[in-house]
C-alpha positions as a printed NumPy array, in Angstrom:
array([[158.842, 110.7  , 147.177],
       [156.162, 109.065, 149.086],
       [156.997, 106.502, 151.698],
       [154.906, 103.344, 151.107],
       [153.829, 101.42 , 154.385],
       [150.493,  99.793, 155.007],
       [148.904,  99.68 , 157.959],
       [147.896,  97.539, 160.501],
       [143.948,  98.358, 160.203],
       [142.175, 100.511, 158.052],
       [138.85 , 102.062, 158.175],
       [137.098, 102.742, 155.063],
       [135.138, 106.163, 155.038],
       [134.678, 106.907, 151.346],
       [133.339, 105.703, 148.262],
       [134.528, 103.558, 145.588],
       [134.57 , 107.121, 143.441],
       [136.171, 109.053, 146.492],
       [138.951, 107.354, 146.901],
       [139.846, 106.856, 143.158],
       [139.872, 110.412, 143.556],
       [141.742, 110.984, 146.661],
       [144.433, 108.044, 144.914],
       [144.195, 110.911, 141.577],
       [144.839, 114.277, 143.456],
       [148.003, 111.833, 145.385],
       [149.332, 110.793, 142.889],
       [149.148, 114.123, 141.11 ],
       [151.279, 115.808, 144.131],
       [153.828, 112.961, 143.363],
       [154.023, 113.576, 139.795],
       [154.639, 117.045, 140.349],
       [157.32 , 116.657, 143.148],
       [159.348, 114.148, 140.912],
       [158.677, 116.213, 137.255],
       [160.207, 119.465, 139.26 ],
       [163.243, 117.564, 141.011],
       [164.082, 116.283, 137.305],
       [162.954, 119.124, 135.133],
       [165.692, 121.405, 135.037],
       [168.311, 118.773, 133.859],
       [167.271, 119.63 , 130.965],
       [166.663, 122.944, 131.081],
       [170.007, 124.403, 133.287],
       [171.972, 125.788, 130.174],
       [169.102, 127.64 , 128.676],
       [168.198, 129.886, 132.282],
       [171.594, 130.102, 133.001],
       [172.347, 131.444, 129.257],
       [169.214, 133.697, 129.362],
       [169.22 , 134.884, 132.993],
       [173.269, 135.464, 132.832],
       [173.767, 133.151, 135.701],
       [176.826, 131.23 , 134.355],
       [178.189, 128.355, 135.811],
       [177.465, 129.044, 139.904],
       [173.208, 129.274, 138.617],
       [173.282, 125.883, 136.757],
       [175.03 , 123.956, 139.637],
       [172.417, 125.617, 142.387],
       [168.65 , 124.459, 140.279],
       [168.827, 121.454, 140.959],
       [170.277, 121.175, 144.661],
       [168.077, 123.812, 145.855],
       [165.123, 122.085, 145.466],
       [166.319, 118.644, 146.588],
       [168.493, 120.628, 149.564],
       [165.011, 122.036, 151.269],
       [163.225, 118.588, 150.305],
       [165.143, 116.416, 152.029],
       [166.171, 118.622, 155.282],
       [161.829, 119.004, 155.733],
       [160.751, 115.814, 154.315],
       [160.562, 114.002, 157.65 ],
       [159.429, 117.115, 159.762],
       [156.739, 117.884, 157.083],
       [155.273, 114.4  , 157.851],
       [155.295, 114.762, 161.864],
       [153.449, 118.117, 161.589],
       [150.903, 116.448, 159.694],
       [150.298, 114.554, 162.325],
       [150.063, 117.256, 164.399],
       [148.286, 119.9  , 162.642],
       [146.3  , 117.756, 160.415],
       [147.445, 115.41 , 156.911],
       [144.28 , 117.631, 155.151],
       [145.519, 121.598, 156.721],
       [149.521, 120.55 , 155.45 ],
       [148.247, 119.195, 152.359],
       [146.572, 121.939, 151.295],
       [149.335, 124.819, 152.499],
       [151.938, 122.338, 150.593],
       [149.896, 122.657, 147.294],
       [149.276, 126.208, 147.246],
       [152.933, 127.176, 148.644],
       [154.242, 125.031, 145.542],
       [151.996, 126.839, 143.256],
       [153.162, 129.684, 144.483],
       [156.949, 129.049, 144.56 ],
       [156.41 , 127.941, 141.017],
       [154.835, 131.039, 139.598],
       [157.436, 133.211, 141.189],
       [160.052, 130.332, 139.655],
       [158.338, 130.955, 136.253],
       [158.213, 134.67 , 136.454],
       [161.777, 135.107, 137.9  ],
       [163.952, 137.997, 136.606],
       [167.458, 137.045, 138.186],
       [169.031, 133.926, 139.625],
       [169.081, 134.752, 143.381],
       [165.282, 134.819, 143.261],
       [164.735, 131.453, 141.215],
       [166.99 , 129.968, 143.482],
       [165.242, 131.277, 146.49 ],
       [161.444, 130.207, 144.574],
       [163.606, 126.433, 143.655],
       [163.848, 126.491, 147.461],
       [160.341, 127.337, 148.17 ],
       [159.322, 125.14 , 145.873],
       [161.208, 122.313, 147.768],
       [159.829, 123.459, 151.539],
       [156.466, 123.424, 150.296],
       [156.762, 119.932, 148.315],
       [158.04 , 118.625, 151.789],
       [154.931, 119.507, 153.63 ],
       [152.932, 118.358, 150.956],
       [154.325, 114.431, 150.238],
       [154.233, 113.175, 153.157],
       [150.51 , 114.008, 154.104],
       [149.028, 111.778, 150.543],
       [149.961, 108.124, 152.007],
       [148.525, 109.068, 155.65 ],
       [145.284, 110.375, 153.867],
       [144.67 , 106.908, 152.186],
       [145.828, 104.804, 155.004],
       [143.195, 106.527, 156.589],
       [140.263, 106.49 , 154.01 ],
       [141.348, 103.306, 152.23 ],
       [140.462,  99.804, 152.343],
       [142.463,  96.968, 151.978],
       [141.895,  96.5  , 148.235],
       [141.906, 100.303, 147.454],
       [145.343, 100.438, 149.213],
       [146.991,  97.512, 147.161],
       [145.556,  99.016, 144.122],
       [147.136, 102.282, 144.48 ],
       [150.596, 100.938, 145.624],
       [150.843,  99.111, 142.325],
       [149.914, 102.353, 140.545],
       [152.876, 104.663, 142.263],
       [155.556, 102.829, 140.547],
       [154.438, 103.175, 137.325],
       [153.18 , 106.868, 137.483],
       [156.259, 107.889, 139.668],
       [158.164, 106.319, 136.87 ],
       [156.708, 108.181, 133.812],
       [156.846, 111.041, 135.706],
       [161.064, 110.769, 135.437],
       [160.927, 109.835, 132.388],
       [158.212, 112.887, 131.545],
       [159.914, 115.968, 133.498],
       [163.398, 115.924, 131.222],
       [161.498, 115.556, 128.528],
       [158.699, 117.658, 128.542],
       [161.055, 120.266, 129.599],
       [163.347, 119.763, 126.581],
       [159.917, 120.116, 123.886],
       [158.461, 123.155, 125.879],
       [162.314, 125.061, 125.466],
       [162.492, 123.909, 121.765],
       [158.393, 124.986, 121.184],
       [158.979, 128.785, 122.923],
       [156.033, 128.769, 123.531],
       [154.458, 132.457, 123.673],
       [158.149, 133.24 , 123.556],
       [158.79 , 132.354, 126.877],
       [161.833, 130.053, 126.028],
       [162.151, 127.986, 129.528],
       [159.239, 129.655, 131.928],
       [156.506, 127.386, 131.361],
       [158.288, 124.333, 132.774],
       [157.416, 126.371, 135.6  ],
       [154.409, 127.995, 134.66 ],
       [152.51 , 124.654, 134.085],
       [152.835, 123.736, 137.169],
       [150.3  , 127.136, 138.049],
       [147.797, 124.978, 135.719],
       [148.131, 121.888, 137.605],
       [148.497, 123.28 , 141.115],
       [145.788, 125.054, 141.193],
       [143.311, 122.044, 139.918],
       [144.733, 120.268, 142.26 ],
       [144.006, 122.573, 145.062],
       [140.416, 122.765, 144.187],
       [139.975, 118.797, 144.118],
       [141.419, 118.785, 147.235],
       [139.129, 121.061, 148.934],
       [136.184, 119.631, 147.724],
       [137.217, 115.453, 148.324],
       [139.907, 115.395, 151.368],
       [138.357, 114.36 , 154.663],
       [138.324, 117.093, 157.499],
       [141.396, 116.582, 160.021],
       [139.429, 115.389, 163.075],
       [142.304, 113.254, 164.154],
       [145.56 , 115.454, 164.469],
       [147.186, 115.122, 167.614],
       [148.666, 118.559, 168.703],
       [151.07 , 116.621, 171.386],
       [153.271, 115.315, 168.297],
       [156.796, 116.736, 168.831],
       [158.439, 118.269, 165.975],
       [162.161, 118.453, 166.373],
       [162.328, 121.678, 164.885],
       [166.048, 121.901, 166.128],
       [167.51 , 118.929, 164.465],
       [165.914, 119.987, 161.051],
       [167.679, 123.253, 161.432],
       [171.144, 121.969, 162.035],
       [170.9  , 119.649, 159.509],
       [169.765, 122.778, 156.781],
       [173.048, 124.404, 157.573],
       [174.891, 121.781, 157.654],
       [173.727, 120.858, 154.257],
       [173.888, 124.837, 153.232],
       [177.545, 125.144, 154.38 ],
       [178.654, 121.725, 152.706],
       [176.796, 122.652, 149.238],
       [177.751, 126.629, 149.737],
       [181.626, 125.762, 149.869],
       [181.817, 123.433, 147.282],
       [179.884, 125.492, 144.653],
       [181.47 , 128.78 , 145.518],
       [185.006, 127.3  , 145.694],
       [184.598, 125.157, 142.366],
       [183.348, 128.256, 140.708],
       [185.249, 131.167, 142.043],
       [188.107, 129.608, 143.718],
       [188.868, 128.02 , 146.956],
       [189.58 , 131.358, 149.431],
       [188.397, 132.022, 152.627],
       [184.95 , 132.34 , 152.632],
       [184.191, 128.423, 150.631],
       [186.892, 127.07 , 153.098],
       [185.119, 128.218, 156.186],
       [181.434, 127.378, 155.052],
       [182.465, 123.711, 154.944],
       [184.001, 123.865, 158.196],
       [180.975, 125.349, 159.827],
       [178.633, 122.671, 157.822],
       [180.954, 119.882, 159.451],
       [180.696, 121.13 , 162.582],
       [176.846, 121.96 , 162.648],
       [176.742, 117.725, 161.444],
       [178.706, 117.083, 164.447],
       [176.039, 118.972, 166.325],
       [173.221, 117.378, 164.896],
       [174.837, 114.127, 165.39 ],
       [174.789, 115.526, 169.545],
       [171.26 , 116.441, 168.896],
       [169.706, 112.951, 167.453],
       [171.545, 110.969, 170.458],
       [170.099, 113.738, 173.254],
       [166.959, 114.325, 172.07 ],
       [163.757, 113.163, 173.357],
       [162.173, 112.403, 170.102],
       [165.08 , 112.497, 167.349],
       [164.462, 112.46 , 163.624],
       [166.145, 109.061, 163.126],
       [165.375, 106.184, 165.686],
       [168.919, 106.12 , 168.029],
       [168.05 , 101.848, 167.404],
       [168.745, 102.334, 163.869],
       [172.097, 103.929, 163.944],
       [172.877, 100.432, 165.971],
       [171.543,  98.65 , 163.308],
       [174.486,  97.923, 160.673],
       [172.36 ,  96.714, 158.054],
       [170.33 ,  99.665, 157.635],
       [173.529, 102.366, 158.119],
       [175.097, 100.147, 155.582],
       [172.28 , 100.293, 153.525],
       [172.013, 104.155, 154.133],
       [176.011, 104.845, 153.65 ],
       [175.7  , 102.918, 149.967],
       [172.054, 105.499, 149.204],
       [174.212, 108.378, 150.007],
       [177.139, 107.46 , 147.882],
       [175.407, 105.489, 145.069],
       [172.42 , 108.46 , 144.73 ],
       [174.898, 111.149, 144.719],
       [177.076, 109.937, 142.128],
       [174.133, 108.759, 139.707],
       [172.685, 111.993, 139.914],
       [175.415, 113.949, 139.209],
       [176.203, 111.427, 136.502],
       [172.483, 112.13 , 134.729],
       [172.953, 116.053, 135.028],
       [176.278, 116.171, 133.491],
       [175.586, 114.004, 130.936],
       [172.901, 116.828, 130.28 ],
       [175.645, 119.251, 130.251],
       [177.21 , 116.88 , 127.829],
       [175.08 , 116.971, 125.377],
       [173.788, 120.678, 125.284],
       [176.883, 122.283, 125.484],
       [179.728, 119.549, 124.355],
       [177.967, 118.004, 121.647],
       [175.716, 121.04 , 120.758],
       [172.387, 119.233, 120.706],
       [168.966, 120.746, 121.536],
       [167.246, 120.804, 124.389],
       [164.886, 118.511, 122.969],
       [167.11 , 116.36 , 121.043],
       [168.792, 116.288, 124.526],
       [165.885, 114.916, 126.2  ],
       [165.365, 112.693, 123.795],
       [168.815, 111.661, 123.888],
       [168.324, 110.492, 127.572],
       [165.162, 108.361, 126.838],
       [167.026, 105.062, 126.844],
       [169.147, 105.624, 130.059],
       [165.146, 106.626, 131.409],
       [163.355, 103.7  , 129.867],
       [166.447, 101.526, 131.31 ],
       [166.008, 102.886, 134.208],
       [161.964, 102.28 , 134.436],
       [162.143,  98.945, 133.295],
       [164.68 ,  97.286, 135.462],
       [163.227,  99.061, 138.655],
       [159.613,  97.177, 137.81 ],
       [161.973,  93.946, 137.236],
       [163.252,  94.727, 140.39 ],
       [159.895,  95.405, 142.426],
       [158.042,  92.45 , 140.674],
       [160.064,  89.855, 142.658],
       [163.89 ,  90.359, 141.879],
       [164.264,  91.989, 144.846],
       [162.882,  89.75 , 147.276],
       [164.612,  87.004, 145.791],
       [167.973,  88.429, 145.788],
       [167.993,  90.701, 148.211],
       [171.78 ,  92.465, 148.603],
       [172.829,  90.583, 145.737],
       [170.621,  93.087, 143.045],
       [171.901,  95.862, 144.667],
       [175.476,  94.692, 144.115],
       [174.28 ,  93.101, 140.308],
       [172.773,  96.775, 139.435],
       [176.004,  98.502, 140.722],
       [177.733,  96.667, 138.668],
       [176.032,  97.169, 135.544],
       [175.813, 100.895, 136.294],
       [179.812, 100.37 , 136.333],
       [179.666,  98.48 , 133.128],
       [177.428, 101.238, 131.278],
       [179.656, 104.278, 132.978],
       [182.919, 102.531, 131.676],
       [181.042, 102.185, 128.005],
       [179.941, 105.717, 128.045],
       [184.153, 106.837, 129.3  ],
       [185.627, 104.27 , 125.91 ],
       [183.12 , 106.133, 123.752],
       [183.934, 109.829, 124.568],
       [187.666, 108.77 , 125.223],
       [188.   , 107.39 , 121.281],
       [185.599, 110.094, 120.246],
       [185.492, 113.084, 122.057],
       [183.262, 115.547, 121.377],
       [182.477, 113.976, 118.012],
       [180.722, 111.005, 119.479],
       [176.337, 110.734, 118.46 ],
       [173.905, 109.631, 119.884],
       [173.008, 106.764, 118.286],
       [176.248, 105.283, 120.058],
       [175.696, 106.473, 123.124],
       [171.757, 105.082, 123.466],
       [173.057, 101.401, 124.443],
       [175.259, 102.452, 126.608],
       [172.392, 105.35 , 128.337],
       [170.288, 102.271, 128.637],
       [172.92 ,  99.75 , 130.411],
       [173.63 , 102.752, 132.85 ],
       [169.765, 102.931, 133.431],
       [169.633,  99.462, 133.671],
       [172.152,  99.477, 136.345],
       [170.73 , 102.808, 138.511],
       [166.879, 101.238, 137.987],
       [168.279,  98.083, 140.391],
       [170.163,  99.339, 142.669],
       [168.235, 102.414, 143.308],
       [165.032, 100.835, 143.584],
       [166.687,  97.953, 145.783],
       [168.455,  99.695, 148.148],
       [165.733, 101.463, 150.462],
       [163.946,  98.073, 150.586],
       [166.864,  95.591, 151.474],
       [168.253,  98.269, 154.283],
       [165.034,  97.82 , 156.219],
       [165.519,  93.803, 156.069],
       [166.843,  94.129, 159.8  ],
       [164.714,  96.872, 160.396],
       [161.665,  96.111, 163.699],
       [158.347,  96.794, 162.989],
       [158.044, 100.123, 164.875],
       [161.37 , 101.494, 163.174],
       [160.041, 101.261, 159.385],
       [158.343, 104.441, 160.171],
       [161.452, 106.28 , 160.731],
       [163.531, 104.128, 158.588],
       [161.4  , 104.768, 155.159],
       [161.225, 108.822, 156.12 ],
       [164.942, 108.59 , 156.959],
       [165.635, 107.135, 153.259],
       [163.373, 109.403, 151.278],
       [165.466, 112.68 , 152.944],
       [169.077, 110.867, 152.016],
       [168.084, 109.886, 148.712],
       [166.975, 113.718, 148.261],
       [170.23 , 115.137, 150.345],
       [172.316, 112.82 , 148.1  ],
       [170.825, 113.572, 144.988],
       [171.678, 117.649, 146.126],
       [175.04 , 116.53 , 147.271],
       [175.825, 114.351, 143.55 ],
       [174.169, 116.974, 141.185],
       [176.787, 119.753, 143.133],
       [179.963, 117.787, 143.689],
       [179.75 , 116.376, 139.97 ],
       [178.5  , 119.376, 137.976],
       [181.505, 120.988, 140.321],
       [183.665, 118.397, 138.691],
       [182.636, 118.948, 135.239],
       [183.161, 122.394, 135.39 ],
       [186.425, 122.858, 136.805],
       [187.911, 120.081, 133.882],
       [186.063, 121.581, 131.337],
       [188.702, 124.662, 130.924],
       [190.476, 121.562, 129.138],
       [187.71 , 120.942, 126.751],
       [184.348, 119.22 , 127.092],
       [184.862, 115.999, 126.331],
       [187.884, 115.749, 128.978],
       [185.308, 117.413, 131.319],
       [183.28 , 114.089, 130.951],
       [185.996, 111.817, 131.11 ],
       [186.992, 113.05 , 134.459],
       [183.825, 113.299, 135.977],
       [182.826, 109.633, 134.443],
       [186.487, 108.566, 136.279],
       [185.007, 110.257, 139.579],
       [181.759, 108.24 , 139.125],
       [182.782, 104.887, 138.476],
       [185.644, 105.479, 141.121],
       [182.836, 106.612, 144.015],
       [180.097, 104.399, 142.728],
       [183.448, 101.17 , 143.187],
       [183.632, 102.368, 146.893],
       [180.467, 101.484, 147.757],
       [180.533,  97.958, 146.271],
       [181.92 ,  96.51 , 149.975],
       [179.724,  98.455, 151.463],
       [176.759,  95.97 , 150.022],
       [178.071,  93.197, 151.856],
       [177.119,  94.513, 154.711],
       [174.155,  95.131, 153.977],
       [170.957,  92.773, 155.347],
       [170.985,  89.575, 152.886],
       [167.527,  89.602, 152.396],
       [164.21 ,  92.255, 152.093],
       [161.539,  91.731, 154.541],
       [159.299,  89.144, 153.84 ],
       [156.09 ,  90.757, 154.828],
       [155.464,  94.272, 154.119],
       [156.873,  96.994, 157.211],
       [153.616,  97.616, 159.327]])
């Protein structure tokens, strides 16, 4: 997800109509980004059914593309710099095309999961170069006009991916059951390249003596790989050998990548931040509160498809109060909640996500697998509620302590965690749900609401250590 800073000067170059445009073929790239990370939710049972990919296939779609997002995500911004926002926004658009037609078309699960990767490399060259463009092109005005639309298009757009993905199953269209959630994005990708030929302004500003920590990014993929690796293949197939020692050698390539950001000359994540307890406090309760309300949104998924037999669509539509929930209290929160309270919504919207978790665990408890939907839409909407304020609060209070020339690094260090977490929840949980389920469904989502509320409780203490308030002026 884009990062949003403004800077300290900006020199318009464009018209009025240009940089509407610009703001349009942005925002676009953003859409797509979150529609894809939140698309296959929906849509997990139906490939893994079709393609024969069982359980190991359904816990991998989702993680892939988040893994590869957020190990890039801050290296795809620095080689903007140096190469050019324009050159990287371009190759990120037509590699995601790409990745997605090959996602679409996709005979077997090793190659969707490799194209979910692709798909996730090439979004992280491509997200980061949109809010350099217009802090380049735009004025003032322009700029504070198209912060104020991210939030709500970003927001539709998680709302939108779920459930356009559960009408397109449900309409088979051309008989093509679940493809074109991928196959749309061929439409829309290559539009988007064309617009961006035609409007983007040439890089005559890229500074070729940026350093790109190429390094760091690396042992951080494998640690991520090994951690994600071991846990799926030992939930799935059992714990023997080979899950066992891929977690060891992702702990140990963290431990080295830990070495690597205090040694290097130009580390991913400012060494002054790591000193700073307000923003690892704030980064330790991302980590924890992200994974665990991810995985919480794609077993509930599960839930529904495969516990309570619903459609895909009906499934989707299912989820639109927890979405809408979720939506509305993170505008509450960014319209002035959150720099009133500061640490306080974070620990409010915790708590309420506790409150709607705990609902949803009485429900299935008493019911089981017998429980509707109708009963559990006020509960999906508390649990939106909750994740809407805390999710949305949590970046911003962290950089309350933050200096001026760390909210670079601070904002690109959140966006990776919040996709490394979201990869870390969606695996450890759907892991969860799996290994209970040889008990029955609904005791499948009783444990892995237990393991939610129980993680999502850990990091309420955490919040306290957290910087009282958000900054007060926005991070130059």
């Amino acid at each position: 997800m884009t990062t949003l800073t403004e800077p300290d000067t900006v020199t318009p170059r464009h018209s009025s109509r240009q940089m509407w445009a610009i703001l349009g073929l942005v925002l676009l790239a953003d859409a797509l980004d979150v529609i894809d990370a939140t698309v296959t939710n929906i849509a997990a049972p139906t490939i893994a059914s079709e393609l024969n990919g069982g359980e190991s296939l359904i816990k991998w779609l989702g993680p892939a593309y988040m893994l590869a997002m957020g190990v890039l995500l801050v290296v795809g911004g620095r080689l903007g710099d140096k190469f050019g926002q324009r050159r990287l926004f371009l190759i990120g658009m037509g590699g995601f095309t790409l990745a997605s037609a090959i996602a679409g078309f996709s005979p077997d699960p090793i190659l969707l999961i490799a194209a979910r990767v692709a798909q996730g490399a090439f979004g992280a060259l491509l997200i980061p170069q949109g809010m350099a463009i217009m802090t380049k092109a735009f004025d003032r005005d322009m700029l504070a006009k198209a912060f104020g639309l991210f939030g709500p298009v970003l927001s539709l757009s998680s709302v939108g991916g779920p459930v356009l993905a559960g009408f397109l199953i449900s309409a088979d269209v051309f008989g093509l059951a679940w493809r074109p959630i991928f196959l749309i994005n061929i439409i829309l990708g290559v539009v988007g390249l064309i617009i961006a030929v035609k409007i983007l302004p040439c890089d005559d500003d890229a500074d070729r003596s940026t350093v790109v920590d190429g390094w760091a990014s690396g042992l951080l993929g494998v640690t991520m790989l090994g951690l994600l690796y071991g846990l799926i293949e030992g939930s799935t197939n059992g714990w023997g050998v080979i899950p066992i020692v891929s977690i060891v050698v992702g702990v140990l390539f963290f431990a080295a990548f830990a070495y690597r950001q205090r040694t290097a000359t130009h580390p991913l994540i400012m060494p002054s931040l790591l000193k700073n307890r307000g923003f690892t406090s704030g980064l330790l309760v991302c980590l924890v509160a992200v994974a665990a309300g991810t995985g919480l949104l794609f077993v509930l998924s599960l839930f529904l498809q495969e516990g309570l037999h619903v459609s895909p669509r009906d499934t989707s539509l299912g989820l639109v109060p927890l979405t809408l929930g979720l939506v509305a209290a993170g505008f509450a929160a960014m319209g002035g909640l959150v720099a009133k309270l500061g640490r306080t919504l974070v620990f409010i919207g915790l708590t309420v996500d506790l409150v709607g978790c705990g609902w949803v665990l009485a429900l299935v408890t008493y019911s089981g697998t017998n429980v509707s939907l109708w009963a559990l839409a006020p509960a999906f909407f508390v649990i939106g509620v909750g994740i809407g304020l805390s999710f949305a609060t949590i970046p911003v209070v962290a950089l309350g302590d933050a200096k001026p020339d760390e909210a670079g690094s601070a904002s690109g260090s959140f966006s990776s965690i919040q996709q490394l977490a979201s990869a870390i929840g969606s695996a450890a949980v759907t892991s969860i749900f799996f290994q209970a389920a040889t008990s029955g469904l609904g005791h499948a989502m009783k444990i892995s609401l237990i393991v939610v509320l129980a993680v999502t409780a850990l990091s309420l203490p955490v919040v306290a250590l957290m910087p009282r308030k958000a900054p007060s002026e926005p991070q130059q």
